[in-house]
C-alpha positions as CSV (number, residue, x, y, z in Angstrom):
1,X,0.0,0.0,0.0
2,X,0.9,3.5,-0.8
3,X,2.5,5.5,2.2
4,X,0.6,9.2,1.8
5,X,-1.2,9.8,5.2
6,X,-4.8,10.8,5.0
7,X,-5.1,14.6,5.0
8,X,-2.0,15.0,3.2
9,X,-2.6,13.8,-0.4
10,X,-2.0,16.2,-2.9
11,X,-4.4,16.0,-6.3
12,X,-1.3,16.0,-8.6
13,X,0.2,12.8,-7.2
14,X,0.3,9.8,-7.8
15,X,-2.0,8.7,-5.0
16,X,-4.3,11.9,-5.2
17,X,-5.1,10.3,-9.2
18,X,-5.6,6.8,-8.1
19,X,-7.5,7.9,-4.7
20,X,-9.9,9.7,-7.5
21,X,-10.1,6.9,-9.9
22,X,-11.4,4.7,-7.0
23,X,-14.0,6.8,-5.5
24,X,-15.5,7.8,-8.8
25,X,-15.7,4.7,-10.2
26,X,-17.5,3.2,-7.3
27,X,-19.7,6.0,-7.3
28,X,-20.1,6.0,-10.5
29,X,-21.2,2.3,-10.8
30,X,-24.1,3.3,-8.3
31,X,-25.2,6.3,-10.5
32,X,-25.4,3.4,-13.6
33,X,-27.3,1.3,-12.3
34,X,-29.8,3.6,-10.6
35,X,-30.0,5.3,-14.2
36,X,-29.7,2.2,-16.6
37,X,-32.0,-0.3,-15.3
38,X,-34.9,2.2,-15.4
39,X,-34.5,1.4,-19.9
40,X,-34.3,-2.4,-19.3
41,X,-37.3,-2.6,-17.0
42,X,-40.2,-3.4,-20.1
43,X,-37.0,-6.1,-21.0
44,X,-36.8,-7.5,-17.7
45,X,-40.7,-7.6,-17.5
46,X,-41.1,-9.7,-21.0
47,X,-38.2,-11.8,-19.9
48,X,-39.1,-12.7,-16.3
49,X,-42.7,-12.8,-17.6
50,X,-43.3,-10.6,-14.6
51,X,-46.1,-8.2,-13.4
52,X,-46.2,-4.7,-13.2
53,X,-45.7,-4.8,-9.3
54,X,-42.7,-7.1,-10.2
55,X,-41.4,-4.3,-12.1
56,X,-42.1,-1.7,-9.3
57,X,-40.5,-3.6,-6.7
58,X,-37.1,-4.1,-9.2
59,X,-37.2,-0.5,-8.7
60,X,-38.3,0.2,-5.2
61,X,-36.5,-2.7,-3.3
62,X,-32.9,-1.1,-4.5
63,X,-34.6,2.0,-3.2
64,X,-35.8,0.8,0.0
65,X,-32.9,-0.9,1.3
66,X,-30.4,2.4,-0.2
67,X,-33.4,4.9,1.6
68,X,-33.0,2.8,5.1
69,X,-29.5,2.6,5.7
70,X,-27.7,5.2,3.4
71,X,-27.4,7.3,7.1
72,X,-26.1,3.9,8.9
73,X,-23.7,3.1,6.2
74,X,-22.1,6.7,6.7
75,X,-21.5,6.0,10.1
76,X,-20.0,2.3,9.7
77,X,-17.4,4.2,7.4
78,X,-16.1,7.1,10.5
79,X,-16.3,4.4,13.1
80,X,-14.2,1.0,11.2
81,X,-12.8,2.9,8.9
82,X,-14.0,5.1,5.5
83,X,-11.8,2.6,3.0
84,X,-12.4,-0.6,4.7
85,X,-16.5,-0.2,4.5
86,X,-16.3,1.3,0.9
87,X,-14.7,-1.3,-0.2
88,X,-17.1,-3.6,1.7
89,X,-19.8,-1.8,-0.1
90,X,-18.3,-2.3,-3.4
91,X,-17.5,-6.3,-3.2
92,X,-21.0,-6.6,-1.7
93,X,-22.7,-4.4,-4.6
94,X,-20.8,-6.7,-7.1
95,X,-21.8,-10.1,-5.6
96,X,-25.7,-8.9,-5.5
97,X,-25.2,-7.4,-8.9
98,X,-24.3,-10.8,-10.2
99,X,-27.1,-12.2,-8.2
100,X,-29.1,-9.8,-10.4
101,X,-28.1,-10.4,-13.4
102,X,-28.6,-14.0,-13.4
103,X,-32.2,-14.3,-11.0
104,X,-34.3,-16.8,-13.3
105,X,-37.5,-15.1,-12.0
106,X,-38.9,-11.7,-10.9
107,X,-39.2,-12.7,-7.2
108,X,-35.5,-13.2,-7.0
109,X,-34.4,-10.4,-8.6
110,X,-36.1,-8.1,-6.1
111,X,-34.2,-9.6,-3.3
112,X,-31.0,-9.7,-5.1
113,X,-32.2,-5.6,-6.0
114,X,-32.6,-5.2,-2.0
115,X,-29.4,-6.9,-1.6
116,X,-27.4,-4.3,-3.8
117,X,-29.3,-1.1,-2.2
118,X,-27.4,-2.2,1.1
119,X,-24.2,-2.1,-1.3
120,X,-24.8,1.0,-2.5
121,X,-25.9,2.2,1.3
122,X,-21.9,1.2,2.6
123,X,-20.3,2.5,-0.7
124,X,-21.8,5.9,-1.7
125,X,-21.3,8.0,1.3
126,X,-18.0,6.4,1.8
127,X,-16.9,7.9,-1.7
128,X,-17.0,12.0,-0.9
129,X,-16.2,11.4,2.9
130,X,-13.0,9.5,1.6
131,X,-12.0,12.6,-1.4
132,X,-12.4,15.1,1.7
133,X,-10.5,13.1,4.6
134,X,-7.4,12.2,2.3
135,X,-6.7,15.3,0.2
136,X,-4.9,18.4,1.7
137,X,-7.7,21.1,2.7
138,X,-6.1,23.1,-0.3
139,X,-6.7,20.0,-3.1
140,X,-10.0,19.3,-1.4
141,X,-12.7,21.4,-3.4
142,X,-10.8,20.7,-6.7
143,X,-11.2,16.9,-5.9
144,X,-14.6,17.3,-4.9
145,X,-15.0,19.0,-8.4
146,X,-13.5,16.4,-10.3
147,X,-15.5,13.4,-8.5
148,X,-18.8,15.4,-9.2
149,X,-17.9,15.9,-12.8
150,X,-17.0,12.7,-13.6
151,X,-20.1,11.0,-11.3
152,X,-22.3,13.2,-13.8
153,X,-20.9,11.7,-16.8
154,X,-21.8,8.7,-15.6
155,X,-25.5,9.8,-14.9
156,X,-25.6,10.8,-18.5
157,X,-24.2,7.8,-19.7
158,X,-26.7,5.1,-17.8
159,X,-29.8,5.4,-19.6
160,X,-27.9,5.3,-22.9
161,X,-25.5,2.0,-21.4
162,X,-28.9,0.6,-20.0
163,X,-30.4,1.0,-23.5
164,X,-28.0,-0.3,-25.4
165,X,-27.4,-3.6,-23.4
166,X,-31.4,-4.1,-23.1
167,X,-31.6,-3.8,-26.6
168,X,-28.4,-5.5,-27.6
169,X,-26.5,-8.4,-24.9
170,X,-29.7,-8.3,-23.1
171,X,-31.1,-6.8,-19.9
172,X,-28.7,-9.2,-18.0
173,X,-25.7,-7.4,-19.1
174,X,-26.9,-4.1,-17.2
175,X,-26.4,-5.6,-13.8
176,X,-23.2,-8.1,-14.8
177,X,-21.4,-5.3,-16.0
178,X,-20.3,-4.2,-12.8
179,X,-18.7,-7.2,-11.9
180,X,-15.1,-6.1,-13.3
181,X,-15.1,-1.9,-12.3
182,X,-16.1,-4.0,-8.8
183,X,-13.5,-6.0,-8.9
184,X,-11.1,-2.9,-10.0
185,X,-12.3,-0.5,-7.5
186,X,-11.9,-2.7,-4.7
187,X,-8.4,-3.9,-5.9
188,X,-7.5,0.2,-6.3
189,X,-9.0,1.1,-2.8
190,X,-7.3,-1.6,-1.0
191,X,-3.6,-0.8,-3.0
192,X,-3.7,3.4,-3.1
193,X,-6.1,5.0,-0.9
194,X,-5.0,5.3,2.9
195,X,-7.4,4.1,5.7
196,X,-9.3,7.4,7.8
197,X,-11.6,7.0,10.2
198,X,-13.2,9.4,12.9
199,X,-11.1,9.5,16.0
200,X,-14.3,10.9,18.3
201,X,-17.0,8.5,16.7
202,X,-17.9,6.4,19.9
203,X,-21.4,5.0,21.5
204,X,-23.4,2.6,19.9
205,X,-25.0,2.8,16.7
206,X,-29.1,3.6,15.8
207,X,-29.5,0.1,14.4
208,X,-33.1,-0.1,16.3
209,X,-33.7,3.2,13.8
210,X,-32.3,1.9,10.9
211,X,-34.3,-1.1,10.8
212,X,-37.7,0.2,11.6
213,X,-37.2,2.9,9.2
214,X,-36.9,0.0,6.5
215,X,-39.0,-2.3,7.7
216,X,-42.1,0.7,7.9
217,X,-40.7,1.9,4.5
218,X,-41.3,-1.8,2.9
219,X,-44.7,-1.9,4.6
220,X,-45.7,1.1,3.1
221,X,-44.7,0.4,-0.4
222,X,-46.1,-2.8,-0.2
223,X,-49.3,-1.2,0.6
224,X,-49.2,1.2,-2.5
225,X,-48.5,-1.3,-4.7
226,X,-50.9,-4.1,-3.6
227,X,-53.7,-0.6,-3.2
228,X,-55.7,-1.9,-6.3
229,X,-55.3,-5.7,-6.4
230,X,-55.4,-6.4,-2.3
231,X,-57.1,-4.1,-1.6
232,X,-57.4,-6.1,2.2
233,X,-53.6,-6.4,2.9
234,X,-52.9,-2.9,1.6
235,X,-55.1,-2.0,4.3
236,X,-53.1,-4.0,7.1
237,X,-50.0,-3.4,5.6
238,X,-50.7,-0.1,5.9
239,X,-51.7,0.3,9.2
240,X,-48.5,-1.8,9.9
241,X,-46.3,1.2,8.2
242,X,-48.0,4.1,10.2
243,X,-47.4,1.6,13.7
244,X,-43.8,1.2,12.4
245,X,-43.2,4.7,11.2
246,X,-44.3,5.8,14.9
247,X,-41.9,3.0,16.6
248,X,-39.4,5.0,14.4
249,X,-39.9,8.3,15.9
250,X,-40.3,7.5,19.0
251,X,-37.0,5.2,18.9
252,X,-35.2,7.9,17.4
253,X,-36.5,10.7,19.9
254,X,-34.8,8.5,22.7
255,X,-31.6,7.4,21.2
256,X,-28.5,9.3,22.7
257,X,-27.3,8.9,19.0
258,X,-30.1,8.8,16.6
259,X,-29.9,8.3,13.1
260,X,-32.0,11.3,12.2
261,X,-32.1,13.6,14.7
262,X,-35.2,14.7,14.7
263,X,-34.5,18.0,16.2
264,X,-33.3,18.9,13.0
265,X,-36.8,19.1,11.9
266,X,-37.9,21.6,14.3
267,X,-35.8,24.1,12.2
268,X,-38.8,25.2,9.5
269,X,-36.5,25.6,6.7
270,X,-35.1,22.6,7.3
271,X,-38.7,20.6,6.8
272,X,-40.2,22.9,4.2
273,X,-37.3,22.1,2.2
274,X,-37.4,18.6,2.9
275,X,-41.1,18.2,1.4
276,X,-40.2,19.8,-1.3
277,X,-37.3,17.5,-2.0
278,X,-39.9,14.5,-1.5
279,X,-42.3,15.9,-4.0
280,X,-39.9,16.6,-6.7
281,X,-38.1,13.5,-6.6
282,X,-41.1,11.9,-6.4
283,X,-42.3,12.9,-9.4
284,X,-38.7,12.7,-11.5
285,X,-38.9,8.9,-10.3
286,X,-42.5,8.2,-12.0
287,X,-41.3,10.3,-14.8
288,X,-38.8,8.0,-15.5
289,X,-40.7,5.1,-14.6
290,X,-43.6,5.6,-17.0
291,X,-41.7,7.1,-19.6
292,X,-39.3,3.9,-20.4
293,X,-42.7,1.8,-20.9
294,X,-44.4,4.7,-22.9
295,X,-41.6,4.8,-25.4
296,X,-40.6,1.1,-25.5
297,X,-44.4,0.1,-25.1
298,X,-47.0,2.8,-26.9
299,X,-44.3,4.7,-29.1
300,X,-42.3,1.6,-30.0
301,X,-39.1,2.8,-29.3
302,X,-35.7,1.0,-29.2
303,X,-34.1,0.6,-25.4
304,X,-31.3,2.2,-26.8
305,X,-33.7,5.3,-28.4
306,X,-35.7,5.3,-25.0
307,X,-32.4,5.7,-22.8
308,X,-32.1,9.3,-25.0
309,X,-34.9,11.1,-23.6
310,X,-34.0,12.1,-20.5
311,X,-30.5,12.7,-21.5
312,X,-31.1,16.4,-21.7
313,X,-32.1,16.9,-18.2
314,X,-28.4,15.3,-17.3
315,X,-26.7,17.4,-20.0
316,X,-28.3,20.7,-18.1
317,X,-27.6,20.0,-15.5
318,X,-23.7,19.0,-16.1
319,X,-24.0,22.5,-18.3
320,X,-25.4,24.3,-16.1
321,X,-26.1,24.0,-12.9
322,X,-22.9,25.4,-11.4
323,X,-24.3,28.9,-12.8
324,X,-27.8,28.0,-11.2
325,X,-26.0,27.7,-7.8
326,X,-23.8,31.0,-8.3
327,X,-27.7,32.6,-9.0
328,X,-29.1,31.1,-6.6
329,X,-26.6,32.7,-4.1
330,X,-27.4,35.8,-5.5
331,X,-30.5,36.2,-6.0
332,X,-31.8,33.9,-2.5
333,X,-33.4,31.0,-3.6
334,X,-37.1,31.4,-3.4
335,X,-37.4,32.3,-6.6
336,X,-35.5,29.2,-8.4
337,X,-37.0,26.9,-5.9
338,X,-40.5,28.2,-6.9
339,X,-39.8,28.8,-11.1
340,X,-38.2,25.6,-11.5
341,X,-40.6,23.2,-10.7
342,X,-42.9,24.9,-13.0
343,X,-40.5,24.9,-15.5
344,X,-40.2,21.1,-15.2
345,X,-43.7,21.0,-14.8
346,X,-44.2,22.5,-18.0
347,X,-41.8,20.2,-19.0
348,X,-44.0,16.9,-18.4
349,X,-47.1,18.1,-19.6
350,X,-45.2,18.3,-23.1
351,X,-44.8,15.0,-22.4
352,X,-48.6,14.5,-23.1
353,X,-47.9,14.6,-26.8
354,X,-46.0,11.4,-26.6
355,X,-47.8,8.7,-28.2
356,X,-47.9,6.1,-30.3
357,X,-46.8,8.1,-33.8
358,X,-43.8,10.0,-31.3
359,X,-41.2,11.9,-32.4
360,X,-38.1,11.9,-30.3
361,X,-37.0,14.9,-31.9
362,X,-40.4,16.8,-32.1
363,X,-42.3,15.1,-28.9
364,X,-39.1,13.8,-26.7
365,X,-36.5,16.7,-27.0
366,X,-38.8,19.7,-26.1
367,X,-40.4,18.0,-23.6
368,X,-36.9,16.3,-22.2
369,X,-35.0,20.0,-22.6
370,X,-38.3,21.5,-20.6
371,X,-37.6,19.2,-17.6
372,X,-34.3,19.5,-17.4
373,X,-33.7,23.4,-17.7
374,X,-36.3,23.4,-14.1
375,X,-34.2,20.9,-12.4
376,X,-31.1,22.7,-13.4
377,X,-32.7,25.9,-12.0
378,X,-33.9,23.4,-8.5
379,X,-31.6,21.2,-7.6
380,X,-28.6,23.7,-6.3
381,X,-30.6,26.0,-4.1
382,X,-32.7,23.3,-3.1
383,X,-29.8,21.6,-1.6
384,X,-27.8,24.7,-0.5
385,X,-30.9,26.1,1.3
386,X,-31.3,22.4,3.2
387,X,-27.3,22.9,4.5
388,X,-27.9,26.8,5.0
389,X,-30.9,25.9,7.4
390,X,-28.9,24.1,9.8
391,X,-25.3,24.7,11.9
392,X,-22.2,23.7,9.3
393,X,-21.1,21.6,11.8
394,X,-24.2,19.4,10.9
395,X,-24.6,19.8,7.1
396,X,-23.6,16.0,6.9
397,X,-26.2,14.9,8.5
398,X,-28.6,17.4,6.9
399,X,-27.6,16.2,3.4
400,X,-28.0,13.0,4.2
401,X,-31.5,13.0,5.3
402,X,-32.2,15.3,2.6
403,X,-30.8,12.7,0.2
404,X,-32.8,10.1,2.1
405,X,-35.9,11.9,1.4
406,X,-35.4,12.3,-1.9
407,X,-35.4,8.6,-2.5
408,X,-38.1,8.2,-0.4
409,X,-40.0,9.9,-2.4
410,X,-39.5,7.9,-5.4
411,X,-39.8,5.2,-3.7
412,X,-43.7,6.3,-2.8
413,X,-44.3,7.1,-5.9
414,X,-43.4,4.4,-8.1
415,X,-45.2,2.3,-5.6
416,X,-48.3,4.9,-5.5
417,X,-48.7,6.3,-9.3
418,X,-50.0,3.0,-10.8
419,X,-52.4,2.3,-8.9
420,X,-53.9,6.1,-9.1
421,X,-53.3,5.5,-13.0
422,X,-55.5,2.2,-12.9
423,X,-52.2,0.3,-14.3
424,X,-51.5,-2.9,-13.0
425,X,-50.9,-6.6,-13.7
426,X,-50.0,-7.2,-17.2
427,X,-51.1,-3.8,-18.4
428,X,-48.0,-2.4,-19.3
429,X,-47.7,-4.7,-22.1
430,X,-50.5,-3.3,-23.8
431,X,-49.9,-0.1,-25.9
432,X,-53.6,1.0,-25.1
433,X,-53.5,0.6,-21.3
434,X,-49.6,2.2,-21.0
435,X,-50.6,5.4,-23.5
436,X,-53.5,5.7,-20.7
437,X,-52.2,5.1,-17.8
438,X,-48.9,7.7,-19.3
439,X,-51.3,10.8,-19.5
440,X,-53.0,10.2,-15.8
441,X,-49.0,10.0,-14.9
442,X,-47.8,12.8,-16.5
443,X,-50.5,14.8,-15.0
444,X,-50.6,13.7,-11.6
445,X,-46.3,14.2,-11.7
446,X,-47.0,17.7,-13.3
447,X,-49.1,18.5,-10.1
448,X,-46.4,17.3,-7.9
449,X,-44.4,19.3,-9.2
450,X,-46.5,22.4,-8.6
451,X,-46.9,21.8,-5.8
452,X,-43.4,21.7,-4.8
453,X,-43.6,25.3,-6.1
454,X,-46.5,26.4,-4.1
455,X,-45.0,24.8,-0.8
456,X,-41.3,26.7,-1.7
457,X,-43.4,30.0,-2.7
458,X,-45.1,30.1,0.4
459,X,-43.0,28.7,3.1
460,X,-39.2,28.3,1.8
461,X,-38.2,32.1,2.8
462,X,-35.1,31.7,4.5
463,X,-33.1,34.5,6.5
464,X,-29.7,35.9,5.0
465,X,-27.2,33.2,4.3
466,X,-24.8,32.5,7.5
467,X,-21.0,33.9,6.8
468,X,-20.0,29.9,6.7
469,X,-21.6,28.2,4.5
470,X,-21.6,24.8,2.4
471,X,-21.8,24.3,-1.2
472,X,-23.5,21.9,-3.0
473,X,-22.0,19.8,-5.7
474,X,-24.6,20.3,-8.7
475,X,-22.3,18.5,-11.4
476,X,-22.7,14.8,-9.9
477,X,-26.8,15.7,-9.7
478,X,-29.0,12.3,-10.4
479,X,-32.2,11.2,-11.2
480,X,-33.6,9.4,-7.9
481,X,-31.5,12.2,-5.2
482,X,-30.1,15.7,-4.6
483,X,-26.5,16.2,-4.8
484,X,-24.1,15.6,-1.4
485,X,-22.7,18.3,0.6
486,X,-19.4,19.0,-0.4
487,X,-16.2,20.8,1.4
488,X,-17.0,24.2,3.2
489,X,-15.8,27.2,1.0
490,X,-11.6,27.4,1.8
491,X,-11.3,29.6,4.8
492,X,-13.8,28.4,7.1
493,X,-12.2,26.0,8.8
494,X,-14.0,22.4,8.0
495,X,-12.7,19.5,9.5
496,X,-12.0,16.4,7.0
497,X,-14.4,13.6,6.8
498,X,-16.9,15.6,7.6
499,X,-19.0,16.0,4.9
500,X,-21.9,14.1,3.2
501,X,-23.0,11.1,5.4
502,X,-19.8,11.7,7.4
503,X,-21.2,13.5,10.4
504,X,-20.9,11.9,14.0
505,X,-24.9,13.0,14.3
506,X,-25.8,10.7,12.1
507,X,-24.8,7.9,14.1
């Protein structure tokens, strides 16, 4: 192993490039697959002769599992050690991929998909917390920079990788593909990037927390997706959820060290923002969801043509959003936070002119460049406001939940939005049923969305920014969560391995 010391790798060396290379291609392997199986679902489903709820739960059981313990996984990195638990998260994302990739039925590959959100929960916030422990404080925000930029290549790239593997190897391929950048990540990590840990992390961990939060999550997706077909153990399930959601809070009101503090949510800011993270995200994730079976399905698109449409919004948002966080630092952010949801509402009702003659240039583009130019204008205040609401000493923790949130909300919705849609069983292999059930979608996202500008219109005013404050990095922006919190501006002081998922609190 390489000698450097953690906090005094310097980006130009030979350890500060292969420290990089690591983290952003573990990252990076997350941001694929969250991206890419999305344009191999109507595959899967055709292959696996599954249901609709099959499909849902390919989707929501990564979700789930990631949702849950993202916050626990941050804390198993600062107390055994930032490398040794990212690696751990790789390997373990690898073995469920290839459980994944070769499931011979639909049941299986949701609990191999569950298997690889824990992966993904021990990898992801051990990535950033590892670039801002090891580099020099005076490399840090140009590492940070270079992670984010190449993690947002690799959003872009997903849906077109997904696309072309569906339509090409096959679906399969999406999942066994990150076998060998597994293998090489881990094999990187364990050679060039020095061990860190947090020297003050002590006490016991919020697993009681961890687990009702996923077991009341599961309950209640299991709920919204059973809502039209059982109807009777949606109901109990249901109930179940609400009994586990409160065990949650009351669990977490009496930890010493919860895993969300929940005195963070008696800052307003700091919960307006939060529902309007939940509602935007929610509706990006049915977006996506419905839009990969409208095209493939209704429109008869190619995987490959499908994976194209919402490459726009992850183009933006590589382009641009950098300048959206320099206005919204300007100009406050209550007005981005209110425009661009409308702008990306306005966005997905163009979607309504997708059908079965569709255009990608004429009916995809416009509606795909509409969607994307209001989440470039969101997605930087929306997180810098969530960090500014709170102490810097706890923006880790804030961008965490915040992060959590946001997959929770796709999570609810891609359980939730069928069944409002009346789309369920085998439905979404008939081009008659999907154009349907797409308009009700698109509709009922498009209100989402508004009203994620309503909410940040009327109650997102925050006071004047705090001298310190803590950037967010826009370029590495996905589809299913906000950015992480990256280093504090140079100057202020920030201690290493404290940022996204890295905080003590969160413990």
């Amino acid at each position: 192993m390489d000698s450097a010391r953690a906090g005094e790798v310097t980006l130009s060396s030979t350890t500060g490039r292969w420290v990089l290379f690591a983290t952003v291609l573990g990252s990076s392997m997350v941001l694929l697959d969250g991206t890419a199986v999305n344009v191999a679902l109507p595959r899967i489903g055709a292959d696996l002769d599954s249901s609709l709820a099959g499909l849902q739960w390919a989707v929501n059981a990564y979700l789930l599992t990631l949702a849950g313990l993202i916050l626990l996984g941050g804390s198993l990195g600062d107390r055994y050690g930032r490398r040794r638990i990212f690696v751990v998260g790789v390997l373990w994302f690898a073995v469920s991929s290839a459980m994944c990739g070769l499931a011979p039925s639909a049941p299986l590959l949701v609990g191999a998909r569950g298997l690889q959100g824990i992966g993904g929960a021990l990898l992801t916030p051990g990535s950033l917390a590892i670039i801002q422990a090891v580099f020099r404080p005076q490399d840090r925000a140009a590492a940070v920079g270079t992670w984010a930029g190449l993690g947002g290549v690799a959003g872009a790239v997903g849906p077109l990788l997904g696309g072309w593997l569906a339509g090409g190897p096959g679906w399969r391929w999406v999942f066994l593909i990150n076998l060998p950048f597994a293998v090489l990540t881990a094999a990187v990590a364990v050679r060039h990037v020095p061990e860190n840990r947090d020297e003050s992390a002590s006490g016991r961990f919020d697993v009681p927390g961890a687990v009702l939060a996923a077991l009341s999550l599961c309950s209640l997706t299991y709920a919204l997706t059973a809502a039209s077909t059982h109807p009777f153990a949606a109901l109990v399930t249901g109930g179940a959820a609400v009994a586990l959601g409160a065990a949650f809070v009351v669990t977490e009101a009496r930890s010493p060290r919860p895993m969300v503090p929940l005195g963070l949510f008696r800052v307003r800011l700091f919960s307006y923002t939060n529902v309007v993270t939940v509602l935007i995200y929610g509706a990006l994730a049915a977006v996506s969801f419905f839009l990969v079976l409208q095209l493939q399905t209704t429109a008869g698109f190619s995987p490959l043509l499908a994976g194209l449409a919402l490459l726009p919004l992850t183009l933006l948002m590589l382009a641009f959003s950098s300048r959206a966080a320099r206005l919204g630092k300007r100009i406050g952010p209550h007005v981005p936070l209110t425009a661009g949801p409308l702008v990306a509402a306005a966005g997905v009702l163009l979607m309504l002119r997708i059908g079965p003659d569709a255009s990608y240039f004429a009916d995809v583009l416009p509606a795909g460049i509409g969607l994307g130019a209001g989440m470039t204008l969101l997605v930087a205040p929306l997180t810098a406001t969530v960090l500014d609401s709170v102490d810097v000493g706890r923006a880790g923790t804030a961008s965490g939940i915040n992060n959590a949130a946001a997959r929770t909300g796709g999570l609810v919705s891609v359980a939730a939005i069928p069944s409002i849609v009346g789309l369920s069983g085998d439905e979404y292999r008939s081009p008659a049923d999907v154009d349907a059930a797409f308009h009700g979608a698109m509709l009922t996202c498009a209100g989402l969305l508004a009203a994620a500008a309503a909410t940040a219109w009327v109650l997102v005013r925050p006071a004047a920014p705090a001298p310190e404050t803590v950037d967010a990095v826009c370029r590495s922006c996905s589809l299913s969560a906000p950015p992480p919190a990256a280093e504090r501006e140079p100057g202020h002081g920030a201690k290493p391995g404290r940022g996204a998922w890295g905080n003590p609190d969160a413990q």
